[in-house]
C-alpha positions in Angstrom: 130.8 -2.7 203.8 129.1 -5.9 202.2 125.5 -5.4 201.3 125.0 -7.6 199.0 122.8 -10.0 201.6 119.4 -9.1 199.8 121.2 -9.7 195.8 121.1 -12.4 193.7 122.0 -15.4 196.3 119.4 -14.9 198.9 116.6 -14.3 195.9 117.8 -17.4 193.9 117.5 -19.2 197.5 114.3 -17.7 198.6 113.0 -19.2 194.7 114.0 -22.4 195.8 111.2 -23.1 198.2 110.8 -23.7 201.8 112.6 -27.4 201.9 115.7 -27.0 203.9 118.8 -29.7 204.2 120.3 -29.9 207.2 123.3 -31.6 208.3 123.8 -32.9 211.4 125.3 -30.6 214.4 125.9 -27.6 212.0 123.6 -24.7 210.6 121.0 -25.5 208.2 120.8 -25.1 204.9 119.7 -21.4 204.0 121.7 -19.6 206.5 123.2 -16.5 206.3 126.5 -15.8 208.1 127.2 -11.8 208.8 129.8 -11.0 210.7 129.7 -13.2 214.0 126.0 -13.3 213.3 123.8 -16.0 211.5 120.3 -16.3 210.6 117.9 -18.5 209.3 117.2 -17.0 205.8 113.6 -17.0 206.5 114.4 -14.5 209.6 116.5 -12.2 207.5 113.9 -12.1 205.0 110.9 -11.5 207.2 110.7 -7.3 207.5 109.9 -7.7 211.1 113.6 -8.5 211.6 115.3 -5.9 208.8 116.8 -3.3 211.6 118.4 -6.1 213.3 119.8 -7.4 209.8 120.9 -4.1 208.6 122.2 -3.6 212.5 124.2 -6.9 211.6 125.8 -5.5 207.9 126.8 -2.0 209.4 128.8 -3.8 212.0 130.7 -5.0 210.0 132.4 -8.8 208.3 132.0 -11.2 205.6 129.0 -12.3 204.5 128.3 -16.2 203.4 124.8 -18.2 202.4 124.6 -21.9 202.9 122.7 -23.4 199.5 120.0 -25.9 199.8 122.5 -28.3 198.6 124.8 -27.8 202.0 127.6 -25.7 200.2 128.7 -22.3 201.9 129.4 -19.1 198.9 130.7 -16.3 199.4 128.0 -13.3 199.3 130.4 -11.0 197.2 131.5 -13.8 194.6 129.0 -16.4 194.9 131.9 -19.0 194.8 132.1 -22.2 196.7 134.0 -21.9 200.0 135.4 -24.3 202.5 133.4 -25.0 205.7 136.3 -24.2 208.0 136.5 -20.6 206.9 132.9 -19.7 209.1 133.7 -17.8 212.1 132.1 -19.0 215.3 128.6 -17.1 215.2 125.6 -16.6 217.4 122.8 -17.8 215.2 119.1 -16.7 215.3 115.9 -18.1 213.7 112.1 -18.3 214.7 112.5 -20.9 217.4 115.4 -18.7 219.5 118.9 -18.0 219.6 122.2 -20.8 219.6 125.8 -20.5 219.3 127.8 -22.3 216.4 131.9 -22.8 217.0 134.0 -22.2 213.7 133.9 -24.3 210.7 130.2 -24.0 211.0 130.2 -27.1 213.7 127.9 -27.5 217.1 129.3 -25.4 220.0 130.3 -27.3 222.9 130.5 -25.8 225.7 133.1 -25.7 228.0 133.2 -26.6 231.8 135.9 -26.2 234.1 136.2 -26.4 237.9 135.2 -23.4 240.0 136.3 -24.3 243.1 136.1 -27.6 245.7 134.4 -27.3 248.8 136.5 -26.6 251.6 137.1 -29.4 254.4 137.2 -28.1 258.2 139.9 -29.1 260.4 139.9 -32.8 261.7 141.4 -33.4 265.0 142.4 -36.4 266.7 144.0 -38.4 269.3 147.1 -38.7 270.0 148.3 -42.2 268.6 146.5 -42.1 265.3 147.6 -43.3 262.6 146.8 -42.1 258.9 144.4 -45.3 257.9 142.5 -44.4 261.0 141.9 -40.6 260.6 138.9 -40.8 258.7 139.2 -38.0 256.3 136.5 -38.0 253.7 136.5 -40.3 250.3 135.1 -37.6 248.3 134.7 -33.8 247.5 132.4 -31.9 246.0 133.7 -30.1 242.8 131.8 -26.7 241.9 131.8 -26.6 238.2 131.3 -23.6 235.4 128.1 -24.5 234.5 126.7 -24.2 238.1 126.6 -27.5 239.0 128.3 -29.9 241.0 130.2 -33.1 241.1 131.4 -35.6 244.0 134.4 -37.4 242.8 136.6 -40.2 244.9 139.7 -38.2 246.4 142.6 -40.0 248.4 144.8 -38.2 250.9 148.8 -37.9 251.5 151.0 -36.1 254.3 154.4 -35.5 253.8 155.3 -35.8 257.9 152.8 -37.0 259.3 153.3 -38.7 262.7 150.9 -39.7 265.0 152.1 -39.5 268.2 153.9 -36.0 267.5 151.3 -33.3 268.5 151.5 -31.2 266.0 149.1 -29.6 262.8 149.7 -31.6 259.6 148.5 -30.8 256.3 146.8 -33.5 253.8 146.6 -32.7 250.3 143.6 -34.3 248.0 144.4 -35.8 244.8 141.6 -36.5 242.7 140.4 -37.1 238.8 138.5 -34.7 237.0 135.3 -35.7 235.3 135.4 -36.7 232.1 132.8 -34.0 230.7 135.1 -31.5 232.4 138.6 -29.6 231.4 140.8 -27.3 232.6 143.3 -27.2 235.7 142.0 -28.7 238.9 142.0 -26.3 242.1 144.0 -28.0 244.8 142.0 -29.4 248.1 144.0 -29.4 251.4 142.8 -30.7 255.3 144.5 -29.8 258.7 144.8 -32.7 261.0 145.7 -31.9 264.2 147.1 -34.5 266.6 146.3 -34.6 270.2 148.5 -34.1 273.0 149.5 -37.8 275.0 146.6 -38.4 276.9 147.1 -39.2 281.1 147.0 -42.3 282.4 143.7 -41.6 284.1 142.3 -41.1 281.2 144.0 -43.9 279.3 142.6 -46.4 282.0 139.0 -45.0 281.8 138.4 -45.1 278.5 140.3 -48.7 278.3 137.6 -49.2 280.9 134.3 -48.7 278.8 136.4 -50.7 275.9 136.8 -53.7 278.1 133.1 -53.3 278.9 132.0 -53.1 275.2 134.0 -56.2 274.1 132.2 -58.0 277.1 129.0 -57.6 275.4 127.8 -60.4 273.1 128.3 -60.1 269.4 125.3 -58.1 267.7 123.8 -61.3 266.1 123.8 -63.0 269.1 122.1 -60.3 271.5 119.0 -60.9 272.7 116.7 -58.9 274.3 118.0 -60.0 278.0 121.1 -58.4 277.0 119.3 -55.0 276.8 120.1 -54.0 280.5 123.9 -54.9 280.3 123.9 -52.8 276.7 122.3 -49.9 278.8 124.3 -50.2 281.1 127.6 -49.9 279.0 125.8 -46.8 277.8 126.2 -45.2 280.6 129.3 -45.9 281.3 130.5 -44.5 278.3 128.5 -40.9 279.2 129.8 -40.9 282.7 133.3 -40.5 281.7 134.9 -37.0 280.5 135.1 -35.8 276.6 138.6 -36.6 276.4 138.3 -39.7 277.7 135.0 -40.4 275.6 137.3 -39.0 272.1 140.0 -42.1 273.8 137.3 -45.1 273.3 138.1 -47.2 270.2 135.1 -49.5 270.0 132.2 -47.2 270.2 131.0 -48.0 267.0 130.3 -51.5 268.5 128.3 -50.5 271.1 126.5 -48.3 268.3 125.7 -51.3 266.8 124.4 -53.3 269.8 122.4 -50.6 270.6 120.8 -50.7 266.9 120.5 -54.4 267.1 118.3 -54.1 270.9 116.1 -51.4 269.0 115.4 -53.7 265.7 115.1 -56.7 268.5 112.7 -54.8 270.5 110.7 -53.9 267.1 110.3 -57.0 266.1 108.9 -58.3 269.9 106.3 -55.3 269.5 105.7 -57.0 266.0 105.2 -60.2 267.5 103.0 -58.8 270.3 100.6 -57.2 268.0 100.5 -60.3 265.6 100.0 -62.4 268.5 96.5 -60.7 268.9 95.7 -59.6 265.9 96.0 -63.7 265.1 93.4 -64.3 268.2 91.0 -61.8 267.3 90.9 -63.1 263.8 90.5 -67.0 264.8 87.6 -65.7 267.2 86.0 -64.0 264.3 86.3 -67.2 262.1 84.7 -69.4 264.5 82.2 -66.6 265.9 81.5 -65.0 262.0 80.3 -62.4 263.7 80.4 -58.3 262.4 81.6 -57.3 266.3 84.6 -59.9 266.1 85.1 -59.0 262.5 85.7 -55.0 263.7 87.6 -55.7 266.2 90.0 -57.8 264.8 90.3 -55.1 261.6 91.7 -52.8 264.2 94.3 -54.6 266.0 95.9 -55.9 262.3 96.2 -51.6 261.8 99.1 -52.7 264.6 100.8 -55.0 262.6 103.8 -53.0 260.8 104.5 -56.2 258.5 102.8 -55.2 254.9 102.8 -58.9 254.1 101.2 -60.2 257.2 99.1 -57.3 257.5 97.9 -58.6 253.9 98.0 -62.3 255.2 95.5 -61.0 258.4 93.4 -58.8 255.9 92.9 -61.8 253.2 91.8 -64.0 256.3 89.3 -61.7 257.2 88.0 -60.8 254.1 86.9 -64.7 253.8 85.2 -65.2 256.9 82.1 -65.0 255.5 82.9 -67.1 252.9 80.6 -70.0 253.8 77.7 -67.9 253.4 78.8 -67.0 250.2 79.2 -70.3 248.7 75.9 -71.5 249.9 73.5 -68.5 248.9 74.7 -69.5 245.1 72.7 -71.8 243.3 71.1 -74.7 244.6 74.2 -75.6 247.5 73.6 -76.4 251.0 75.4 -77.5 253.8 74.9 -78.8 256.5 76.8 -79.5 260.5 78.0 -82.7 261.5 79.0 -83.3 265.5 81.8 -85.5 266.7 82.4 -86.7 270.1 85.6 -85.7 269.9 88.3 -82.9 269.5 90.9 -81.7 267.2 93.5 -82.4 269.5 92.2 -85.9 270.4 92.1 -86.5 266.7 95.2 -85.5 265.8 96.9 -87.3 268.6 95.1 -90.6 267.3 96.4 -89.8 263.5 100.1 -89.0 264.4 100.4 -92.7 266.2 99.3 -93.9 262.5 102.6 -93.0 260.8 101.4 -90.0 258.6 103.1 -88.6 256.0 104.4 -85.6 254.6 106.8 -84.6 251.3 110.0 -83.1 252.7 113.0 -82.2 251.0 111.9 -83.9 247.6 111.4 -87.0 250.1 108.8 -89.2 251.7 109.0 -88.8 255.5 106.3 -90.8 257.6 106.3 -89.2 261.1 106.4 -92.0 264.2 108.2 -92.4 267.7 110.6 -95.0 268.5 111.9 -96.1 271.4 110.5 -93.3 273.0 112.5 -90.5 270.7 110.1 -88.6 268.0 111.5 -89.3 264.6 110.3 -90.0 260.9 111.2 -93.1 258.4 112.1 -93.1 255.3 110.8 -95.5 252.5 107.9 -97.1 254.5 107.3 -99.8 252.0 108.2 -103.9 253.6 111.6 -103.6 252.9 114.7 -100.9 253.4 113.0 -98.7 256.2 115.5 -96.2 258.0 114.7 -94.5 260.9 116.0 -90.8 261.7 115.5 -89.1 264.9 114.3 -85.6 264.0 111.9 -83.9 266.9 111.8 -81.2 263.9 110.7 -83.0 261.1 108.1 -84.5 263.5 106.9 -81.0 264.2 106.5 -80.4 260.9 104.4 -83.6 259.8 102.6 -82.5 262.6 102.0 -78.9 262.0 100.8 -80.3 258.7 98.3 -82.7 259.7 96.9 -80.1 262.2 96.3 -77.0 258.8 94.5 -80.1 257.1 92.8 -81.8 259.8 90.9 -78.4 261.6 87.8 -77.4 259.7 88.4 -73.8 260.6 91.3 -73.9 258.5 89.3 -75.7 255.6 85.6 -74.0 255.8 87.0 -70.3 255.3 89.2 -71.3 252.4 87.0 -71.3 249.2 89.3 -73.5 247.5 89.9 -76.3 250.8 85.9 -76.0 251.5 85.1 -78.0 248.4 86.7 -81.2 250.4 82.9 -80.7 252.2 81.1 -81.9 249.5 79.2 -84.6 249.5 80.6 -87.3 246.6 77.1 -89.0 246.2 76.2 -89.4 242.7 74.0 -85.7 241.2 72.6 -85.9 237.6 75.2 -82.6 237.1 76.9 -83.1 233.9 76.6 -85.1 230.3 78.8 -87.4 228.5 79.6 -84.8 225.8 81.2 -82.7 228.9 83.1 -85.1 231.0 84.7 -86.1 227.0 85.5 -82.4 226.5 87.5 -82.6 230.6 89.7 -85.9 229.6 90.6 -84.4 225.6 92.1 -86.5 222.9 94.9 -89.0 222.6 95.0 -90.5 226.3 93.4 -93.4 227.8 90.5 -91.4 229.4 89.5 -90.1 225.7 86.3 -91.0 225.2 85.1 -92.5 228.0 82.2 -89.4 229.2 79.5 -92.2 229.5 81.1 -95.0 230.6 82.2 -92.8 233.7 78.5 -91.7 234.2 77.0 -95.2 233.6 79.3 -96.4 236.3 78.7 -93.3 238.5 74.8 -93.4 238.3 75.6 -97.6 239.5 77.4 -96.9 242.0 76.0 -93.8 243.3 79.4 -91.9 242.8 79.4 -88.3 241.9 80.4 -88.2 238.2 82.2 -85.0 238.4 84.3 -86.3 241.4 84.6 -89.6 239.6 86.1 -87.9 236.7 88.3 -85.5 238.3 90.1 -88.1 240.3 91.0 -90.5 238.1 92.3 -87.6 235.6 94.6 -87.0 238.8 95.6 -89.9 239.5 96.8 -91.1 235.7 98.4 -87.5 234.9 95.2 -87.2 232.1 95.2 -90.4 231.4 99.2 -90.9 230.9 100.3 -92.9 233.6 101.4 -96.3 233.7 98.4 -97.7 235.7 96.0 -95.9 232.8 97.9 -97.6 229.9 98.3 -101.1 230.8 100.4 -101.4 233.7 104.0 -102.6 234.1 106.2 -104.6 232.0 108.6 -106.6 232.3 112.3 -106.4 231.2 111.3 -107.7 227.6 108.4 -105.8 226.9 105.7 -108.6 228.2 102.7 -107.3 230.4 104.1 -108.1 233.8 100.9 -110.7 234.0 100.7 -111.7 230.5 98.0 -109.3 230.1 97.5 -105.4 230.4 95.3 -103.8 233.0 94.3 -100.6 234.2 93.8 -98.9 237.2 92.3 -95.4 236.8 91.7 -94.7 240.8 95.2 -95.8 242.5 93.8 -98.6 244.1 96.4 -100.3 245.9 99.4 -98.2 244.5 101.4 -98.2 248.1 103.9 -95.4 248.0 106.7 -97.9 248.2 106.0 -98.9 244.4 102.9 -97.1 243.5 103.0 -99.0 239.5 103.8 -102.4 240.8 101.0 -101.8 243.8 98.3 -100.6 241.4 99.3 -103.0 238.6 98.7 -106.2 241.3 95.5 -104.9 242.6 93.8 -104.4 239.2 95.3 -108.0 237.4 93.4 -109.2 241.2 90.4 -107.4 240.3 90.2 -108.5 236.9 90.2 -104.7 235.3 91.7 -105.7 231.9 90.4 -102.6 230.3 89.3 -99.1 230.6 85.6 -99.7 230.8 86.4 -101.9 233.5 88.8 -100.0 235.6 86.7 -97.6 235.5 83.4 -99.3 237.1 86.2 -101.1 239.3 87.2 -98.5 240.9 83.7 -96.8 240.9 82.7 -99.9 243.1 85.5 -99.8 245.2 85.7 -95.8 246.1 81.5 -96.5 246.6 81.9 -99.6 248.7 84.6 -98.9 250.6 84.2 -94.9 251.2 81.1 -93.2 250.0 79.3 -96.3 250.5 80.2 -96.5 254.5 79.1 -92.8 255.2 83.0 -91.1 254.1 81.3 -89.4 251.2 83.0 -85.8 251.0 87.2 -86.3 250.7 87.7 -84.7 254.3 86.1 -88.0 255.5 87.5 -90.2 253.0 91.0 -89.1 254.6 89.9 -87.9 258.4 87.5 -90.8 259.7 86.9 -89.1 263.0 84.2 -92.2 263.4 87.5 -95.1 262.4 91.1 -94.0 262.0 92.2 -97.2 261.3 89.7 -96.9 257.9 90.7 -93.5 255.7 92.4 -93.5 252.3 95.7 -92.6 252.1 98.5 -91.7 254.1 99.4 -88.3 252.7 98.8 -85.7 255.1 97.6 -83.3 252.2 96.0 -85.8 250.4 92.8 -84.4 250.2 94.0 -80.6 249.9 95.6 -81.6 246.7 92.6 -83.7 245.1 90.4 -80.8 245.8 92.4 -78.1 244.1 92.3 -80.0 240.8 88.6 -81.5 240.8 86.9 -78.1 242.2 87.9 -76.8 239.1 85.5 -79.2 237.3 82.7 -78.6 240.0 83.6 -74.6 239.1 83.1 -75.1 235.3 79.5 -76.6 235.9 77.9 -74.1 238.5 74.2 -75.3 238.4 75.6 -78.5 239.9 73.8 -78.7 243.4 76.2 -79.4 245.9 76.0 -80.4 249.3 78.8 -79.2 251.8 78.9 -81.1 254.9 80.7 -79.2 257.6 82.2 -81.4 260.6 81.9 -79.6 264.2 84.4 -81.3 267.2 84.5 -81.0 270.7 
């Protein structure tokens, strides 16, 4: 019996200190190995464990100490050993107990295959053949460490034979895990085959079949098909179990009948959208708390989280009109028109409006009596395409921009309400911070408000449009105009033409280059009270003073500014952000109310 464990070794160790080396998936450094026992040497020092230690030396073995250099000696000699010479050990220190194989390396443990769940007997019809059995892809493997695993099995029969009613045995073959060892337990299925099946009931269930195929394919059911897929339903109960276990396309009536459910679904969807959408126009129009409850209710109905959002935003901004005028100094005000929406929008589609489709230009218009669009609308090069759905959708367009109840609850479109006449509302130094440095705007804060106060424009307005109309003063029209092939100003001299004045969408730069060499705006400074002039005189001027009635002239179709059926939707979204970064500007918002 070895008891030299509390000698020379463990005291030279326990001089050493309490830094510890330890090597990676192995015991660390001031271990002590008795037996098939091992302890940290700070356990077997510590009294409170010396039964167990002296327990572990009567039992019985070699004792080794691993230095706080890594090395394993021998207790008795205090040589140097090899690693590989440490028995597999249990090993115990303050933090619990873990097992170490031999050669003093990280035990791994072992896991083998239990057993594999057992597969009940599958029977069939007589006629089957292997492919169409259906016998599972997988089994469940019960493992060693009380777990389990599915793994992919496949299945083979040594006689098999369909139409010989008999009981045939599959047998699995499948791949054990890779984390897993030892033999694998064999997995078997019995597959019993029918007996021949009477003509009666060969003929009934052929029956149903024919009446399944009948039906239309899922994607193109509809809900009037509902009745016949019912109907085929009941066929299919009607007739016995055998014949039932004889019909081969019952998974295509499963199908149909999913498809009728989801169709259904979605109708109910519709249904409640439907009113959910006219509860919520009433409240827009009505702004009323009553209309506002009610239609909060019917969107609970609405199962679709993003149009249930959609309804929820809506209503949320009902009141948005009040908002924006309790701020500040705004206002607004109503202005009637002896006429409708509809009536204006049947005037403004026989004008040839215009829409960006598909990348393209498409100017909606009916000819020879077919609704259609054109295509390149300039002089020259016009083609015509019949399209009733391209109409429909310049159309649809026109309507969203043209109907102040979807403008006046938007807080972004309501800013086309505001009146454009010129406010004292913002100083040179700002406007010059709005256009930056290096572009042909730079610079020019008090020219714009000089020419604003003259023409009683709104400077803000002024500002904002021509920074979107020259890309921040980058555009051809802002920097001269065009050229020709040898680098000559197209009229011998460069002009400018900060507002789009005349660029017709057929050749906007050659358009807007003509109209200001006509107009004699041969510089910045005088594009810029050019066009102040001309948006005053022509629009503001003659009572179009908000950009809803620069591009709507309920009072003169034939007079409005562009042709763009969003044309005033996308100015506002860039200029309220100037009117936002100035909020004691007093704005007034003037609302139009039709027939």
């Amino acid at each position: 019996m070895n008891k030299k464990i509390t000698s020379s070794i463990i005291a030279a160790l326990m001089m050493a200190g309490s830094t510890s080396i330890t090597t990676f998936a192995s015991m660390g450094s001031g271990s002590v190995v008795i037996g098939n026992k091992a302890f940290d040497l700070t356990y077997a020092n510590d009294q409170a464990n010396a039964s167990e230690i002296a327990s572990a030396i009567i039992a019985g073995g070699e004792v080794y100490v691993k230095d706080f250099e890594g090395n394993w000696k021998s207790n008795i000699t205090e040589a140097t050993i090899n690693a590989n010479i440490i028995p597999a050990v249990t090993y115990k220190n303050d933090d619990g107990t873990s097992n170490f194989d031999v050669g003093d390396k990280d035990h791994v443990a072992v896991i083998t295959v239990k057993s594999v769940s057992s597969i009940a007997t599958k029977n069939v019809i007589y006629g089957v053949t292997a492919a169409n059995i259906g016998l599972p892809t997988t089994v469940t493997l019960k493992l060693s460490d009380n777990t389990t695993k599915d793994v992919s099995v496949t299945w083979t029969s040594l006689n098999y034979d369909g139409i010989k009613p008999a009981t045939y045995i599959f047998t699995g073959a499948y791949t054990l895990p890779n984390d897993v060892t030892g033999t694998k337990p064999s997995v078997k299925v019995n597959v019993v085959v029918g007996a021949k099946p009477s003509l009666a009931d060969t003929t009934a269930a052929k029956l149903v079949d024919t009446k399944i195929i009948a039906l239309p394919t899922v994607n193109a059911l509809t809900l009037l098909n509902q009745t016949g897929v019912v109907a085929v339903r009941s066929a299919y109960t009607a007739i016995t179990s055998t014949q039932k276990a004889l019909v081969t396309k019952l998974n295509t009536l499963v199908a149909a009948e999913v498809q009728i459910v989801a169709l259904q679904t979605e109708a109910n969807e519709g249904k409640a959208e439907n009113a959910a959408e006219t509860a919520i126009s009433f409240a827009e129009n009505s702004k009323m708390d009553v209309d506002v409850t009610k239609a909060n209710g019917l969107i609970q109905a609405v199962k679709d989280a993003k149009k249930q959002a959609e309804f929820s935003n809506r209503i949320s901004n009902i009141n948005i009109l009040d908002e924006i005028v309790s701020k500040g100094n705004n206002t607004f005000k109503l202005t009637n028109y002896n006429t409708s929406v509809s009536g204006l929008i049947t005037q403004e589609m026989q004008r040839t409006p215009a829409a960006a489709i598909g990348g393209q230009w498409c100017y909606a218009a009916v000819k020879d009596g077919k609704c259609g669009y054109y295509l390149n609308i300039g002089k020259t090069n016009q083609k015509w395409v019949a399209s009733q759905e391209v109409y429909d959708n310049i159309k649809s367009q026109l309507t969203r921009n043209i109907d102040p109840q979807n403008i006046q609850n938007d807080s972004v479109k309501i800013y086309e309400f505001v009146e454009l006449n010129y406010s004292d509302c913002i100083s040179a130094e700002e406007l010059n911070t709005m256009f930056g440095e290096n572009n042909a705007l730079s610079g020019k804060g008090q020219v714009f408000i000089d020419a604003a106060k003259e023409t009683n424009v709104n400077p803000l307005y002024l500002a904002g449009h021509a920074i979107l109309e020259t890309g921040h003063g980058t555009s051809v029209l802002a920097n001269g105009g065009t050229k020709k092939l040898t680098g000559e100003n197209t009229y011998g001299v460069p002009v400018y033409n900060l507002f789009g004045i005349g660029a017709i969408d057929s050749d906007a730069d050659a358009g807007g280059t003509s109209t200001a060499y006509k107009n004699g705006w041969t510089s910045v400074d005088l594009s810029i009270y050019g066009g102040a002039s001309f948006i005053s005189g022509k629009y503001i001027g003659q009572g179009q003073n908000t950009l809803y009635k620069m591009r709507w002239n309920a009072l003169n179709i034939s007079h409005q500014y562009a042709t763009d059926v969003n044309w005033a939707n996308s100015q506002i979204r860039i200029i309220k952000q100037y009117f936002d970064a100035f909020p004691d500007a007093k704005l007034t918002f003037d609302i139009p109310v039709y027939k």
